[in-house]
N, C-alpha and C positions, 0 to 999 in steps of 0.2 A: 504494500500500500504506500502511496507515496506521502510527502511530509504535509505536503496541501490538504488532503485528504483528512491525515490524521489530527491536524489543527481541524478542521469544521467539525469534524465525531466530538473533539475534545470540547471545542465551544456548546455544542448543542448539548451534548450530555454535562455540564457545568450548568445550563439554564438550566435543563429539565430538572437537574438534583437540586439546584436552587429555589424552583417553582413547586417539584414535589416536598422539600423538606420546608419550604416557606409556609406551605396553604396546609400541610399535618402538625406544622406548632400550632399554627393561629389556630386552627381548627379546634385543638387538643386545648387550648391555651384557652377560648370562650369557652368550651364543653365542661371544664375543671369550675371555670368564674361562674359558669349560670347555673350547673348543678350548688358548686356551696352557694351560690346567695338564694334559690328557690327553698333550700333545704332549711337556712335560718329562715323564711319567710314562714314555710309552714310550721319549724317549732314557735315561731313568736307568736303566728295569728292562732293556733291551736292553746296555746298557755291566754292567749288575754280573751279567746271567746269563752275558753275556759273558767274564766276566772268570773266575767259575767255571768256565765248563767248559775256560778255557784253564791253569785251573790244576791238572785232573785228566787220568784216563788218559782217553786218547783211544777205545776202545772200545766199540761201537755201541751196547750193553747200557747200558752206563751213560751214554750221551749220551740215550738214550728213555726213562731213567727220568727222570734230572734235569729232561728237558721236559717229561716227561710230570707230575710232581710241581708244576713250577713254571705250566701250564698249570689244572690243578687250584684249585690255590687264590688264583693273581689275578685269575681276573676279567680273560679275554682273549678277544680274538676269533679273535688269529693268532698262532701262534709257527712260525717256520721257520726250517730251515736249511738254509743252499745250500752246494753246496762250490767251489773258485776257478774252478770252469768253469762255474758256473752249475747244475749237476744237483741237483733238490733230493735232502737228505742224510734231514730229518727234517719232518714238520709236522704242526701240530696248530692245527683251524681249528675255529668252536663256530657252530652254530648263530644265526640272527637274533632276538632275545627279541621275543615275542608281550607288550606290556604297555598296550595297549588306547589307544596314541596314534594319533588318524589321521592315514593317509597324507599326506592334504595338507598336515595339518602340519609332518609328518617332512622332504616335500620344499621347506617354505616357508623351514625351517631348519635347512637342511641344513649338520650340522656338517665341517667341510674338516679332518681330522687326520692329518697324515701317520703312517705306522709306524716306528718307533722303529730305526735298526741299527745295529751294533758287529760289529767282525773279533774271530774267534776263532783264537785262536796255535796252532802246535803247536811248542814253540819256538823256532827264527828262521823258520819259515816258517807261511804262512797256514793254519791248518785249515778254515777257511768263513767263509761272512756271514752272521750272525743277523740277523732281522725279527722285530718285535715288536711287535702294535697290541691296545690295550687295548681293551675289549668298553663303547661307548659309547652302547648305547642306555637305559641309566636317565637318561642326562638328557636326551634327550627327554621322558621323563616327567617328569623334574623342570620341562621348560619347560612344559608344554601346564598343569602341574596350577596353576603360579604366574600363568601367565596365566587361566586360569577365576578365579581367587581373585580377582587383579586384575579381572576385568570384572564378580564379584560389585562389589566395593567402590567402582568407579565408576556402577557402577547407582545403587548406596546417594547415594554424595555427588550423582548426578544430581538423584534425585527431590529430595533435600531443595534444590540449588540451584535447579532450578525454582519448587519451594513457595516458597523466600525472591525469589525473579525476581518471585512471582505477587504476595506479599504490596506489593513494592516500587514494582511498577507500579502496584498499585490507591492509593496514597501521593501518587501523581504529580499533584497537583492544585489550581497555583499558577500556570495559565499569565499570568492576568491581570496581576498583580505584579510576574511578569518582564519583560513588555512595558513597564511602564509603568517601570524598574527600568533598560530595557535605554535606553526613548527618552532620557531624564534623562542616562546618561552619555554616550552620541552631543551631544546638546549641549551638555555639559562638554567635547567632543571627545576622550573618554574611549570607545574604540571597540571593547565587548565584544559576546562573543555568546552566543546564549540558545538553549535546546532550542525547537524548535518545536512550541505545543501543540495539542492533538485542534479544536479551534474554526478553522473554517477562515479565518474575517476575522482573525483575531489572527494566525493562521499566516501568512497573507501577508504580515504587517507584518513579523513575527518575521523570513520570510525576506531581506525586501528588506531591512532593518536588518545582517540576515548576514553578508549578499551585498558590501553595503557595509563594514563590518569586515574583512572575508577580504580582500577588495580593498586596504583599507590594508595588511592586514599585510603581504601578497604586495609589494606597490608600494613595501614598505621593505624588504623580507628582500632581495628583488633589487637594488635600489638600494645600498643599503647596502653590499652585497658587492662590488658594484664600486668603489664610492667607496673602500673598504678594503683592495683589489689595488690601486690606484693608490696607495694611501698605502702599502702596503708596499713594494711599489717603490724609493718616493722615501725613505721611512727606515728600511728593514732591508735586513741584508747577506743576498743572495742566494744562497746557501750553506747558512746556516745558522739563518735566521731573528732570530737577533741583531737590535737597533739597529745601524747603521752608529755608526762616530764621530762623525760631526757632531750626529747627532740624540743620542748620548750626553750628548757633553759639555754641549749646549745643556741637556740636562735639568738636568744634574750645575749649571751654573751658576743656572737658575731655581730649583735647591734651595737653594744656597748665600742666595740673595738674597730666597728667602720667606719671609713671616709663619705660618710652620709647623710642626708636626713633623720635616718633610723639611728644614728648615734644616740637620739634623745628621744622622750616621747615622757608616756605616762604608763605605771603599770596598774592594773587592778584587780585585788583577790576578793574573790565572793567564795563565800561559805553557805554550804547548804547545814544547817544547825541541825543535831540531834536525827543524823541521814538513818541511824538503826531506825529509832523509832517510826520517822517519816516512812521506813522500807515496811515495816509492819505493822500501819497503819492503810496503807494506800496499794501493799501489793508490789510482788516485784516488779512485776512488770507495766504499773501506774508509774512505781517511783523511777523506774528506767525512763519511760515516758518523757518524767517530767526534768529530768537531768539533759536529757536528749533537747527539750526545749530550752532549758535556759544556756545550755551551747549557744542552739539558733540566736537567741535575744542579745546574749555576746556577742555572738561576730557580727548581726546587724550591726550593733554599737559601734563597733571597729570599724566596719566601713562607712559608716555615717560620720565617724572621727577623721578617716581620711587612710583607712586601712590600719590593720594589725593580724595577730594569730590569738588565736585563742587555745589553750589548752589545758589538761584535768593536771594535777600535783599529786591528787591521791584522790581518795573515795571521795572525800566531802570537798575539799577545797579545789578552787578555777580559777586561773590565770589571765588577763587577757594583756597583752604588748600592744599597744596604741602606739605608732612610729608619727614622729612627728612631735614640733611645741605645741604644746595646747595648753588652754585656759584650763586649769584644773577645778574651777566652778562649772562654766560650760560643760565638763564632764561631767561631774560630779548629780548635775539636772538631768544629763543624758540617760545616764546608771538609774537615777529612781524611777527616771520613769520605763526604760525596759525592765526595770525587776515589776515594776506595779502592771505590765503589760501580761509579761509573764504569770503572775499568780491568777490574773483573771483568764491567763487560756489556761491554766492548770486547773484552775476550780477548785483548790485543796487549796491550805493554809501551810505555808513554808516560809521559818526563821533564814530569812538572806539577810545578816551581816557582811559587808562591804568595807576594804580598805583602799585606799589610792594612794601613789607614792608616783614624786615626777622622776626621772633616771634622765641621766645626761653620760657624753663620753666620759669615760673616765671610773667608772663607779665598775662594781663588780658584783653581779647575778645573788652573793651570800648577801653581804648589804642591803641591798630590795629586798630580799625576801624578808631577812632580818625584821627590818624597818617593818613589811606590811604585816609580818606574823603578829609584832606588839601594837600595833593599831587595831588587825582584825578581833586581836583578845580583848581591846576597848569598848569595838563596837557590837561585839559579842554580849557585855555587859550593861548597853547601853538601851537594848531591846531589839523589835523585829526592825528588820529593812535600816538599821544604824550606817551612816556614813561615815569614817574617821580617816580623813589626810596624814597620812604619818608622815613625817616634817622631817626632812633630809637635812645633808650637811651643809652648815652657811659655806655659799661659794659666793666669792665677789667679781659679778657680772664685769665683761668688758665696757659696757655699756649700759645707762639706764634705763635709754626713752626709746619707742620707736624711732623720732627722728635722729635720734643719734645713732642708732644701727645703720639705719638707711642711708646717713650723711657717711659715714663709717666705708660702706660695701660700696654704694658707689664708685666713691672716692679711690677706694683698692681694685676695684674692676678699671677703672680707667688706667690706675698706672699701670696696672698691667698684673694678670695674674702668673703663678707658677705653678707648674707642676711636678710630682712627684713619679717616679719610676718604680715597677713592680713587673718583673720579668713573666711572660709566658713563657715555657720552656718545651719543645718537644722530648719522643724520648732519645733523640741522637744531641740531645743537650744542644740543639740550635736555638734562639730568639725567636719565636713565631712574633710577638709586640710584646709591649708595653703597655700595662696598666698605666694611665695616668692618670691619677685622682688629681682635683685643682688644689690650691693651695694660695689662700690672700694673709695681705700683710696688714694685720690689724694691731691697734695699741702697740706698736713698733716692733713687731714678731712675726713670722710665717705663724699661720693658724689651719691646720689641717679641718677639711672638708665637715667634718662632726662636728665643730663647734659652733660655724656659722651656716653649714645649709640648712639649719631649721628656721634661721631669721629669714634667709633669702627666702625659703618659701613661704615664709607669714609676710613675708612682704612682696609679696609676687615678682620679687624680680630675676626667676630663673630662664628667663629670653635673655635678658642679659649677659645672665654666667655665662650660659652654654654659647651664644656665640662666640664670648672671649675666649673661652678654654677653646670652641673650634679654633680659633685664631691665631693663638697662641700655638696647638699642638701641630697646625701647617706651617709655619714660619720655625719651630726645630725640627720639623721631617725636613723641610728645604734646605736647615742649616745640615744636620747632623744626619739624615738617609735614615734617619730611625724608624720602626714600624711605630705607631703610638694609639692605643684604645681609648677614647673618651668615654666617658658617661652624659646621656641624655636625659634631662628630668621630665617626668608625665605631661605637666602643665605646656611646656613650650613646644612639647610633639604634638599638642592637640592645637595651637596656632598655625595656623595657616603665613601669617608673617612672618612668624621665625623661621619657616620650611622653607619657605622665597629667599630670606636673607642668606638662612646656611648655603641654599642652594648654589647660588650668585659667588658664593666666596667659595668653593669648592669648585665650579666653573673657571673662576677663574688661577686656579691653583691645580691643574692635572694632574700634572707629577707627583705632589703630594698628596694628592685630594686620593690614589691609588693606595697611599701605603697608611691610611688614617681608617678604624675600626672602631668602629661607631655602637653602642649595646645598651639598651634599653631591659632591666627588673623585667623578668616575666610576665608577673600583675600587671605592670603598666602594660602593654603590649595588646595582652590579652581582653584584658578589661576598657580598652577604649583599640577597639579591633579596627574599627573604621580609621581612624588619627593613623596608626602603624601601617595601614594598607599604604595608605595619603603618602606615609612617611618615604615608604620603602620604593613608590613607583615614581618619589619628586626625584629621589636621590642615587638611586641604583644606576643611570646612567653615566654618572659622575666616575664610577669605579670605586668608591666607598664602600666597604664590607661593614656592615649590619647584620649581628647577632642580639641575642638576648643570654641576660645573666639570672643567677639566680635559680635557675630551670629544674624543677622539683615537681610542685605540690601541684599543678595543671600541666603537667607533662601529656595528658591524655588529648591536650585541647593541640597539639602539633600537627595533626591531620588540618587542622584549618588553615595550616600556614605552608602547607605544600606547594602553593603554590606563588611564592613571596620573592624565591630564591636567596634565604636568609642565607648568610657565608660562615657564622658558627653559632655555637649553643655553649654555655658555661652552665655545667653541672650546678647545683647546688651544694655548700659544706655538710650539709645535712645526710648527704648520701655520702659524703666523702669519708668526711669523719671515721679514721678506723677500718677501712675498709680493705686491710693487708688480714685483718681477722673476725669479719664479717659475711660469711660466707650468702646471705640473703642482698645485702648490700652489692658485691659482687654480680651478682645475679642483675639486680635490677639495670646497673650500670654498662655489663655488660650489651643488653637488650637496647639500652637508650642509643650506646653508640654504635649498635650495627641499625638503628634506624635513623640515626643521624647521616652516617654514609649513606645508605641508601638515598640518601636526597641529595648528596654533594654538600655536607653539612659537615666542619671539621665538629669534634666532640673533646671540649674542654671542662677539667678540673676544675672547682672553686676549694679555697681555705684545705690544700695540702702543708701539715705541718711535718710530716717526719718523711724520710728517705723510702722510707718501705710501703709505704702508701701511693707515692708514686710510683713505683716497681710494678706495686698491684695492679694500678692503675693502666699502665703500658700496655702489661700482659691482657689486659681483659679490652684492650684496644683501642683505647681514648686516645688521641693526638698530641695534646699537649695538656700540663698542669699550669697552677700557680697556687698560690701562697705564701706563708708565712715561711716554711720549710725550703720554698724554691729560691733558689740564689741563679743569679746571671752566672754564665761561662766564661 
């Protein structure tokens, strides 16, 4: 069948499913509305004629008028009255209305109304049961007439979507372009796919080009998924989807010790109070439930904060790492009101005491926790839902005011930033690049990246940094031939002016704009997928190699980017960590980088600290490492 063809089957059966599935809700949708409102109509009018005639004389005369009056003018099908034996006493039953609906309709939708009944008194003892069913054949007619109307009006919208189907298809007449559109990115190992057009040699290419794309994706969406069951495994709590603690704190301390934003942040431990009793109250499998929920209510927080992890320490107690400066009241309003969210979708009453503590570079994982253990035992004491900031050590700030930050950074961005060196290493001990983290000169010192990129991005001026570090890291590849990686902040990827400017200055820098590795946090990438598409298709012609760092915890999500032509991937420490005697770790790594290759993706190490780690690392086939542990040749 050819594709012409199979576009009009597609439209027509699209309206037809849209016209059948449109006129079976509405339909369904009155039939539900008229049955319950018929249904309180006749328990009301049955309870108040009820209630009349138990409040007059009981005399047969005047029990046949009052029905006979109240049959008259509602609009009933049935009024009766039975007396306590069952004998009918009175009834008054009306005819079926002739109003020109067909039967097959009538039986198609067929309304289910029960008749309405109420006891009538004759002072302490029963005088009858009234029955009472409203006379509901006008909405029959109101159905059958709203459905005609409706199948007038999808007529209408038919013809004209066809007209615009017909105008759309005869449009369709670029198959060549695409082909040749399609081969170009297969050899970028960029692996998109293309409608197949009416020309049959082109179509076969089209297909086989496909055939081959759907294959990668397939070959990573599965892959992938499994590599990411084994890692959840090995670092979340199985309960509740959490981080375990190990895989916590290890993060908690690669923040502390980064050239980042994540240098600083806020951390916060909530406590689930008296979790036995909670468990033996409510049920294991309620109180899993409700642990399982206040995860979710956490990492909302976190990323309504601007991102963080969240993860379990032990039974009762939760962690959460908020990256970033933040207002610790602003949090602290955040926190009650997802705990107060929480208790109302749990429906149970649960003691969350709450401690917050802010953490900057410099500080050490025992410290914080320190810190929030003797606050959380405050706010333990203090009752349910207790907030208590535990007050860290006087540091004396570089600066007081925002504007003096801002006068501060500018001021060190113009003269010129610096950067630092941190070797990529293959395993033939070659330079793959350089890490450069930037580096300004504030209060008359070099100040490494953790202490001021939290001001910079409380003060939005991360378009700024990043172009000067671009700037900077091309003027030493020009001096010095160096390979050099920068980092890109989320905020300035999602600009479209700073994608122009970078652009522009990498145009006109070739030579070097080739040996400059560009890599954007995973999370960022992922979570704003459109901004990194924008990014990768302004800049990829420049010769700019674009990876992502960080690459762990959405590793599954790498089939969406098959077709991007990323030039590396940096492991996350989290997998790294240990992994000379890790034999699950191994495993998963292994997997990442035979599907890393498979794309034309080099597969790099994060935070290798000892020799034998990287050994491991080689053997199971990664390309290059770094870290703390990696030393330049």
């Amino acid at each position: 069948m050819s594709l012409i063809k199979q576009l009009w089957l597609t439209v027509i059966l699209i309206l037809l499913l849209a016209f059948v599935g449109s006129l079976a809700v509405s339909v369904t949708s009155t039939q539900d509305y008229v049955e319950q409102e018929v249904q309180i109509k006749n328990a009301d009018n049955a309870n108040a004629l009820a209630l009349s005639m138990t409040q007059m004389e009981k005399d047969d005369v005047s029990i046949e008028l009052l029905l006979s009056a109240q049959f008259d003018t509602g609009h009933y099908r049935l009024i009766e009255l039975r007396s306590p034996q069952g004998d009918i006493m009175q009834r008054r039953e009306a005819e079926p209305l002739d109003d020109g609906v067909p039967s097959w309709f009538v039986d198609l939708v067929r309304l289910d109304v029960s008749p309405g009944q109420a006891v009538v008194q004759d002072g302490w003892s029963q005088y009858g049961t009234l029955t009472l069913a409203s006379q509901h054949d006008y909405a029959y007619r109101s159905l059958w007439q709203s459905t005609l109307k409706m199948t007038a009006w999808f007529a209408l919208v038919g013809a004209i979507s066809l007209l615009l189907a017909w105008w759309i298809v005869r449009t369709i007449r670029r198959p060549l372009l695409e082909v040749v559109s399609q081969a170009r990115s297969i050899s970028a190992r960029r692996f998109t796919t293309s409608s197949e057009p009416r020309t049959l040699e082109l179509r076969e290419v089209v297909q086989a080009m496909n055939t081959l794309s759907g294959a990668v994706h397939t070959m990573l969406s599965e892959e992938t998924g499994k590599l990411d069951q084994l890692r959840r495994r090995l670092q979340e709590d199985a309960t509740t989807g959490a981080s375990n603690r190990t895989t916590l704190l290890e993060h908690l301390q690669r923040n502390l010790e980064s050239d980042s934003q994540r240098a600083s942040g806020v951390l916060i431990m909530v406590r689930v109070d008296d979790l036995p009793e909670v468990n033996e109250r409510l049920g294991r499998q309620a109180t899993d439930a409700a642990l399982r929920a206040l995860v979710s209510h956490l990492a909302q927080l976190a990323n309504e904060l601007g991102g963080g992890e969240v993860g379990r320490l032990n039974g009762s107690d939760f962690l959460v790492v908020v990256h970033g400066s933040q207002d610790i009241e602003h949090v602290s309003e955040s926190l009650k009101h997802q705990l107060t969210l929480l208790r109302d979708t749990v429906g149970a009453p649960l003691r969350l005491p709450a401690a917050l503590s802010e953490y900057t570079h410099g500080d050490t994982p025992s410290q914080r926790l320190a810190a929030l253990d003797g606050a959380l035992a405050d706010a333990e004491g203090r009752g349910d839902m207790a907030l208590v900031v535990a007050s860290g050590e006087a540091r004396l700030p570089l600066y007081t005011t925002h504007e003096a930050w801002r006068s501060a950074l500018i001021q060190s961005m113009d003269a010129g930033v610096a950067l630092a060196r941190f070797p990529v290493v293959n395993a033939h001990q070659e330079v793959v690049h350089y890490e450069a983290p930037s580096r300004l000169e504030l209060a008359g010192e070099w100040r490494s990246a953790g202490l001021f990129m939290p001001w910079v991005a409380r003060l939005q001026l991360e378009d700024k940094l990043d172009l000067a570090v671009a700037e900077r890291a091309l003027a030493i590849i020009e001096t010095d031939k160096l390979p050099l990686g920068i980092n890109l902040s989320g905020r300035a990827v999602s600009d479209m002016a700073f994608i122009k400017a970078l652009r522009q200055r990498l145009e006109h820098a070739p030579e070097a704009a080739r040996k400059l590795w560009i890599e954007l946090p995973e999370s960022t990438a992922l979570h704003d997928l459109a901004s990194f598409r924008l990014l990768c298709r302004e800049l990829q012609h420049t010769g700019v190699r674009i990876g992502l760092e960080h690459v762990g915890s959405e590793f599954t999500r790498l089939a969406d980017l098959h077709d991007l032509g990323l030039a590396f991937l940096k492991f996350d420490a989290s997998l790294v960590s240990g992994v000379d005697q890790a034999f699950d770790q191994q495993t998963i790594l292994r997997g990442m980088a035979t599907l890393a290759h498979s794309l034309g993706i080099l597969a790099i190490a994060e935070g290798v600290k000892r020799p034998e780690e990287a050994e491991t690392l080689f053997d199971l086939g990664l390309d290059a490492v770094t870290g703390p542990g990696v030393k330049a040749p």
